[in-house]
C-alpha positions, 0 to 999 in steps of 0.5 A: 500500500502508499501512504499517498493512495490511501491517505487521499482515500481516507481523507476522501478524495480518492476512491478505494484503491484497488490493492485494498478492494483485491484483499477481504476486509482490509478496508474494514481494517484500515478504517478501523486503524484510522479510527484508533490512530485518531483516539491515540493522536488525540490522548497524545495532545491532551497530555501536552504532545507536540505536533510538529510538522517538516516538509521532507523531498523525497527522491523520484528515480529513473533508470538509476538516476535522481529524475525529481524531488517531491515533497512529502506532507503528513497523511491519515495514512502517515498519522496511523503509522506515527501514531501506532509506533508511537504506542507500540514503544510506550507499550515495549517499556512498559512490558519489559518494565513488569517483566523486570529487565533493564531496558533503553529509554528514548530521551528529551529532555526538558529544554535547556534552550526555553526562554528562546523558545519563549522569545519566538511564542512572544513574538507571535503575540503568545506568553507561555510559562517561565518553566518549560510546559509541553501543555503550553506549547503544544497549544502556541503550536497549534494556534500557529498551524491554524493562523499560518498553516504555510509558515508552519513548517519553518516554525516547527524546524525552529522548534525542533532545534531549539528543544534539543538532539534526542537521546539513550539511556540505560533504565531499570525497572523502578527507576525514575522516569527520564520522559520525552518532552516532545511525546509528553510521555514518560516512558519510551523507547526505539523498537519499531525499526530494527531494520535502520536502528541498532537499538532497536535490534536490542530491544527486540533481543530483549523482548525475545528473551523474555518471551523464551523465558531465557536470561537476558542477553545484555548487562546493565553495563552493556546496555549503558554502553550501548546508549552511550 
């Protein structure tokens, strides 16, 4: 399936597309995946998660060489995928947490760079906390994407830098919450993508371990190194 053809055709401006009409209730399916995509988006927001938004090119081939760029925009279909990963980390901590193996969180934390970031909310007329707030944030960003759609990527690319790199850090069961400041989540991890991402090819291994009922293949120690 393409995430172009069938976020057209949930946003309803494209019929059903034939790959999806070929296979016996993948239509249901999808609808009910766009369903729940909408629910987790929405608890996300109420927590304070903030909704960024980047133009990406993507590369267009032919016959082995780069024949056009074309820009990806943000989906129905882009949004389930986002938003069952999303959910798909949170619970992978959570069951190797109740499961009592120390595990690798995905971090950002609390913005150093906010009185920035204030700066830019001022600009626009906005006031946000002298504490960094997610809530609070969250909100400037979506009055920004309403008032100025054309102008929000820019601003979000702004925001994105100014919150700070993300990062990895061993966790123990128990322990203390690192969180994710972008997310509004407390607990979360890399584990969706093991075909790109090394962590997640660890956390994988983790969670096999688990399931096979075998000790598990990474030290404390080890996993420090690793996130290091």
């Amino acid at each position: 399936l393409v995430y172009e053809e069938i976020g057209e055709w949930l946003e309803g401006e494209h019929p059903l597309p034939e790959p999806v009409s070929k296979v016996e209730g993948l239509e249901e399916q999808l609808r009910l995946q766009d369903e729940a995509a909408e629910r987790l988006h929405q608890f996300r927001m109420e927590r304070g998660a903030l909704e960024l938004e980047t133009i990406e090119p993507r590369t267009v081939m032919k016959d082995g060489t780069v024949a056009d760029l074309v820009l990806v925009y943000k989906n129905r279909a882009r949004y389930i995928i986002e938003n069952f990963m999303i959910a798909s980390n949170g619970a992978m901590v959570d069951f190797l947490t109740k499961n009592g193996r120390a595990h690798i969180h995905r971090v950002v934390r609390r913005p150093e760079r906010w009185p920035q970031i204030r700066d830019i909310a001022g600009s626009f007329g906005d006031e946000l906390p002298e504490d960094p707030d997610a809530p609070s944030l969250s909100e400037f960003l979506m009055r920004r994407r309403q008032a100025d759609p054309d102008r929000f990527p820019d601003l979000s690319l702004t925001i994105i830098k100014l919150l700070g790199s993300g990062e990895y850090v061993m966790a123990e069961p128990g322990g203390v919450p690192f969180g994710h400041f972008g997310l509004a989540v407390q607990d979360y991890t890399h584990s969706t993508a093991p075909n790109r991402r090394y962590i997640d090819v660890v956390i994988q291994r983790l969670l096999k371990a688990v399931l096979a009922k075998e000790r598990t293949p990474y030290g404390k120690g080890e996993l420090e190194s690793i996130a290091y």
